[in-house]
KOLMIKOL-989276 format. One record per residue (C-alpha): residue in one letter; x, y, z. Coordinates in steps of 0.02 Angstrom, whole numbers, padded with zeros to 5 digits, always signed. Layout:
BEGIN
aXYZ...
end
This chain:
BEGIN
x+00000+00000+00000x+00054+00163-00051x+00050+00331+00083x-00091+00384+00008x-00189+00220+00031x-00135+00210+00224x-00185+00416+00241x-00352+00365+00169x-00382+00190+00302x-00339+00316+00435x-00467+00442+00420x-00561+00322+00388x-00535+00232+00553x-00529+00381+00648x-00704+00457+00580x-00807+00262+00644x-00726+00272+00792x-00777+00469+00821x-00943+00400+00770x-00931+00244+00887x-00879+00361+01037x-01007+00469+00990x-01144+00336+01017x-01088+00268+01155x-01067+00427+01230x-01247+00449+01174x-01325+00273+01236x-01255+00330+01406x-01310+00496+01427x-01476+00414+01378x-01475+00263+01507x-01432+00366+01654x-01547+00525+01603x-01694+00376+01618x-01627+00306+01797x-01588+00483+01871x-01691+00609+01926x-01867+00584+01952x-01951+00723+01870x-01899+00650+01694x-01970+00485+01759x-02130+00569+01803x-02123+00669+01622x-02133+00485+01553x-02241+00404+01675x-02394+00525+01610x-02524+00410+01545x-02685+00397+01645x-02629+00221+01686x-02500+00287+01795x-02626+00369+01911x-02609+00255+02060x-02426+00230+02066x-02440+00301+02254x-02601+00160+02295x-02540-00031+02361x-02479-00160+02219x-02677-00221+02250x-02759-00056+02223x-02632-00030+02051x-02706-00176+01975x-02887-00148+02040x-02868+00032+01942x-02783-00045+01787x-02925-00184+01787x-03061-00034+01796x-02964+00057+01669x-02967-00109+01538x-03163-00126+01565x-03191+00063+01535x-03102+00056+01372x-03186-00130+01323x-03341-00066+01343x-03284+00083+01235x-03218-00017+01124x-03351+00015+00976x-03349+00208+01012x-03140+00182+00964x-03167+00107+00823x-03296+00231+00761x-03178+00359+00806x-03047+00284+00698x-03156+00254+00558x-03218+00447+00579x-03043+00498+00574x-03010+00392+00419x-03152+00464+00322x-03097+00652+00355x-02920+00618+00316x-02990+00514+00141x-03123+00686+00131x-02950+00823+00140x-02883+00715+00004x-03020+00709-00118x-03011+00795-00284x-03172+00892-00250x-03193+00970-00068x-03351+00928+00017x-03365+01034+00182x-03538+00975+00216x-03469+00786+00205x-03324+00849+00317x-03416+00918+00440x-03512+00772+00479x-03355+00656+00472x-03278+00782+00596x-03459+00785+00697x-03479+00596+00707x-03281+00575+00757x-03285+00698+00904x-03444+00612+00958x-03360+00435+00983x-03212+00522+01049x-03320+00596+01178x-03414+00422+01213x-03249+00341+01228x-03194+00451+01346x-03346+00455+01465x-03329+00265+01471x-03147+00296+01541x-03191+00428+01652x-03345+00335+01697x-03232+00184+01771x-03112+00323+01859x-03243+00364+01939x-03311+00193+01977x-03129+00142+02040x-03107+00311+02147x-03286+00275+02239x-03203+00118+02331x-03018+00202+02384x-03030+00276+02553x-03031+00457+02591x-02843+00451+02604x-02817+00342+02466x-02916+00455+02358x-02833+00615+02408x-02662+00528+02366x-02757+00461+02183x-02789+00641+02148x-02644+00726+02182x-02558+00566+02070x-02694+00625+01930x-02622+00798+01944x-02497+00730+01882x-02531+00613+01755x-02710+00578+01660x-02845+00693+01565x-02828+00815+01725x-02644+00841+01732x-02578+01008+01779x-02435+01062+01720x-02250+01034+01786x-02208+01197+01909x-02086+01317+01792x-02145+01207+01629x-02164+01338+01495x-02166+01477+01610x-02321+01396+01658x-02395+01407+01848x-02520+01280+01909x-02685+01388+01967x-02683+01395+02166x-02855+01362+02245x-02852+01522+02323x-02843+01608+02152x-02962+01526+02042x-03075+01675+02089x-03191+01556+02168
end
């Protein structure tokens, strides 16, 4: 091999492992950002299935069962809902633009949405009626958190969560 054949291996080599460091370097940042602090935990943890992290082991599963009724029995207003959402995006794409047609896709897909969601917050509500005053004080403050009636994070966007005292109740 010639210099210029070894001049061309070597920046070779040296650009993978750049890249290989690089990605490592990434992988790790990445790994430990996940096991640190908690508030990025919590960032991740915000689906409404998360909401009774703070109940027992027995009362986690009690609210995950309630939650997987509430959307079984919903489970026809979903698919409408997909369907409806289907139809409006196959109604943006057609050659000639039907608003009328549109507006009922859009009517009949906020109405299963809305369905859907009552059946979820319909089992909440069915699961919060047998926690215990305390348990339910520590379910809502968890919901605060997580769920359809998160607040936002303190300092998120400049954002401050409304104080009781000055909702102007």
């Amino acid at each position: 091999m010639n210099s210029r054949s070894w001049k061309i291996v070597l920046v070779a080599s040296l650009v993978l492992n750049v890249f290989l460091l690089g990605a490592i370097a990434g992988g790790a940042y990445q790994w430990f950002a996940a096991r640190g602090a908690t508030a990025p935990l919590i960032a991740q943890q915000r689906a409404l299935r998360f909401a009774a992290q703070t109940l027992s082991a027995e009362r986690q599963k009690d609210f995950a069962d309630s939650l997987k009724n509430g959307r079984r029995e919903g489970r026809q207003f979903a698919r409408e809902a997909r369907e409806g959402r289907r139809e409006v995006l196959r109604l943006l794409a057609a050659p000639q633009f039907d608003r009328a047609a549109l507006e009922a896709a859009l009517a009949r897909t906020r109405a299963a949405d809305s369905s859907l969601r009552a059946k979820v917050e319909s089992s909440v509500a069915d699961f919060a009626a047998t926690l215990s005053p305390d348990e339910r004080a520590k379910f809502a403050d968890s919901l605060r958190l997580r769920g359809q009636w998160r607040e936002p994070l303190p300092g998120a966007n400049g954002a401050k969560p409304a104080s009781p005292a000055s909702s102007g109740d």
